[in-house]
MARMARLO-676938 format. One record per atom (N, C-alpha, C): y, x, z. Coordinates in pm, whole numbers, plus 50000, padded with zeros to 5 digits. Each point is the difference from the previous one (the first is absolute). Layout:
# MARMARLO-676938
YXZ ...
# end
This chain:
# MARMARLO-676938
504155196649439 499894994150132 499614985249985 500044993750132 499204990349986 501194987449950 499564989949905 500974993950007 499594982449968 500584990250090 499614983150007 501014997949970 500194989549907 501234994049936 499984984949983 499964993750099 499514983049974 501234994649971 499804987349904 500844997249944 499284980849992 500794990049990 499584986749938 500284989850141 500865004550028 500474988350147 501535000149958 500304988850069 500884988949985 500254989150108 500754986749969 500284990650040 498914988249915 499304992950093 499064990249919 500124989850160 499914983949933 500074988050105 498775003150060 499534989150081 498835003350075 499374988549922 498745009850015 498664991149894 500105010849864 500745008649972 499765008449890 499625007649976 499905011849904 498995009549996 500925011449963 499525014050004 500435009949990 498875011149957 500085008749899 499285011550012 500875012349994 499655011650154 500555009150019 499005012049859 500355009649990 499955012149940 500145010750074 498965010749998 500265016250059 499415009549897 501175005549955 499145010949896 500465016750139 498465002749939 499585011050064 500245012449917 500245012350108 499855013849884 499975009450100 499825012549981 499795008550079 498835001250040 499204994650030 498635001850058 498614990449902 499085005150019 498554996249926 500014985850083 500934988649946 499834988750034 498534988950017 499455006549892 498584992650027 498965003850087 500245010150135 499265009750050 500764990450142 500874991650019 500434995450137 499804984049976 499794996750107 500184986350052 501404997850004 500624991650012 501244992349996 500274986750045 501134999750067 500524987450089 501534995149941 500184984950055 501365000050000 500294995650148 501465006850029 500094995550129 501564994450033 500414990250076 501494990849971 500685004550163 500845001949952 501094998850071 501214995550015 500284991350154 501354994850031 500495005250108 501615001749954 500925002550142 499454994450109 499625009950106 500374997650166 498254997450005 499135004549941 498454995749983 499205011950008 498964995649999 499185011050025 499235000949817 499575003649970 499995007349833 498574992950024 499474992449848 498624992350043 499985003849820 498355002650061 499265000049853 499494988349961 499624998249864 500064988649964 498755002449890 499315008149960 499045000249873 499805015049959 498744999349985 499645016149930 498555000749965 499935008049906 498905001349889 499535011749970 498524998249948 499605012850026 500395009549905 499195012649973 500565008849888 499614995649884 498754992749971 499614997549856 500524983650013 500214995250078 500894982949996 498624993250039 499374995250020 498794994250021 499544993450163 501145008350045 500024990050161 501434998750062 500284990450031 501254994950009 499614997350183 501475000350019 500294991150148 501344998550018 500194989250077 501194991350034 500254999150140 500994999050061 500744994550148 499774986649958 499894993550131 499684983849968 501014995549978 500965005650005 501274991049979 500184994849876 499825005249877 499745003949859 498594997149892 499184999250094 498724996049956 499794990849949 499664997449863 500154991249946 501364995649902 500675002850019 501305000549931 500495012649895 499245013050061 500435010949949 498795009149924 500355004249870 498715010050000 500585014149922 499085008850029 499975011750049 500115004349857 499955010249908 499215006849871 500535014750008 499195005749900 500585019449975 499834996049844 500695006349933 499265006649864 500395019149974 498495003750032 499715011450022 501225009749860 499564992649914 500315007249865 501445001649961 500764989650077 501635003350004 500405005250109 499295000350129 500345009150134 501034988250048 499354989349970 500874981650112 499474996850071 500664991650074 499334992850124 501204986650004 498724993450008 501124980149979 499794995350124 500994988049983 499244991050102 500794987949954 499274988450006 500234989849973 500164990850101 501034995049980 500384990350126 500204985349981 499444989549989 500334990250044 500324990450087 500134985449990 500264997650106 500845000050114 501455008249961 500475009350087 500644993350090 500224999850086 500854996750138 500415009150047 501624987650070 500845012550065 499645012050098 498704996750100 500075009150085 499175014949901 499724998349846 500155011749946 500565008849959 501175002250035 501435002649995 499445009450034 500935008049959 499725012750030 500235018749902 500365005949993 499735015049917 498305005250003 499814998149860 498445006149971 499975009049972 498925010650060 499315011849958 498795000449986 499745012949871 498725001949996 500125012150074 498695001549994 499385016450088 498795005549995 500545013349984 498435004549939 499305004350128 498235000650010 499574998750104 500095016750062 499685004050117 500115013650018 498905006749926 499745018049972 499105004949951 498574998750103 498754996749892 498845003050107 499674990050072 500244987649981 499804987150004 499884993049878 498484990649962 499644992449919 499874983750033 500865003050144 499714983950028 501274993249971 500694987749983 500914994750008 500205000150175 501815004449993 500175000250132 501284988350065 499424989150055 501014993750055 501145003950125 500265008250008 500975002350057 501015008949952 501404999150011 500685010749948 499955010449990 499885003850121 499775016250052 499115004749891 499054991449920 498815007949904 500595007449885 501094996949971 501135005349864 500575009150040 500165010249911 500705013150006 501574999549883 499994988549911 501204999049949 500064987449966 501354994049980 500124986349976 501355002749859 499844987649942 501335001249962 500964993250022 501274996549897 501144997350102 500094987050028 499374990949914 499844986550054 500764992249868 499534984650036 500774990149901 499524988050067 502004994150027 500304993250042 499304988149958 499164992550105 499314985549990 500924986750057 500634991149932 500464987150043 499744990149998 499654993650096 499104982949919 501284997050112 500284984249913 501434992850053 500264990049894 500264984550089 500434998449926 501644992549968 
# end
C-alpha cells in the first residue's frame, strides 16, 4: 500500500533553515508529480510546493517563494524540501502528497492528492 513517511522538522528560531524528508513506497514514485502541503489548527490546509515527476519543474505558493525549494530523487523514492529563512507564520505540520492517478501536471490545490502522510511537526520560534 501506499506509504509517505516525512520526517526532518523540528523547533528552529526564525531566520533558520530546515530540510523536511518523505520517503515514498508503495507506488511507481517516479510516474507522479508531488507536493508538500502545511497544516495548522483551526485553518484551512494550504499547499506550499510541488514538482514534477522527473523534478525539472518546480512551483511554489508565494508565500515561500524564494525561501523554499522543492527536489525528488527518483532513485531513492524522496521528496525534500528545503526551507529557509523560516518564519513564524510557517508553523505549521508538513505533508507530502502524492499527486492523484492520470494527471502529469503539478496540482496546486489539495483536493489534487489522493494520499498524504502523517506529517512533521514545523516550529520556527524564538
Amino acid at each position: 500500500q501506499v506509504q509517505l513517511v516525512e520526517s526532518g522538522g523540528g523547533l528552529v528560531q526564525p531566520g533558520g533553515s530546515l530540510r523536511l524528508s518523505c520517503a515514498a513506497s508503495g507506488f511507481a514514485f517516479s510516474h507522479y508529480p508531488m507536493s508538500w502541503v502545511r497544516q495548522v489548527p483551526g485553518r484551512a490546509i494550504e499547499w506550499v510546493s510541488g514538482i514534477s515527476k522527473g523534478g525539472n519543474i518546480t512551483t511554489y505558493a508565494d508565500a515561500v517563494k524564494g525561501r523554499f525549494t522543492i527536489s525528488r530523487d527518483n532513485a531513492k523514492n524522496t521528496l525534500y524540501l528545503q526551507m529557509n529563512t523560516l518564519q513564524p507564520e510557517d508553523t505549521a505540520v508538513y505533508h507530502c502528497a502524492k499527486r492523484l492517478p492520470g494527471y502529469s501536471r503539478i496540482g496546486q490545490n489539495p483536493r489534487d492528492y489522493d494520499y498524504w502522510g502523517q506529517g512533521t511537526q514545523v516550529t520556527v520560534s524564538s
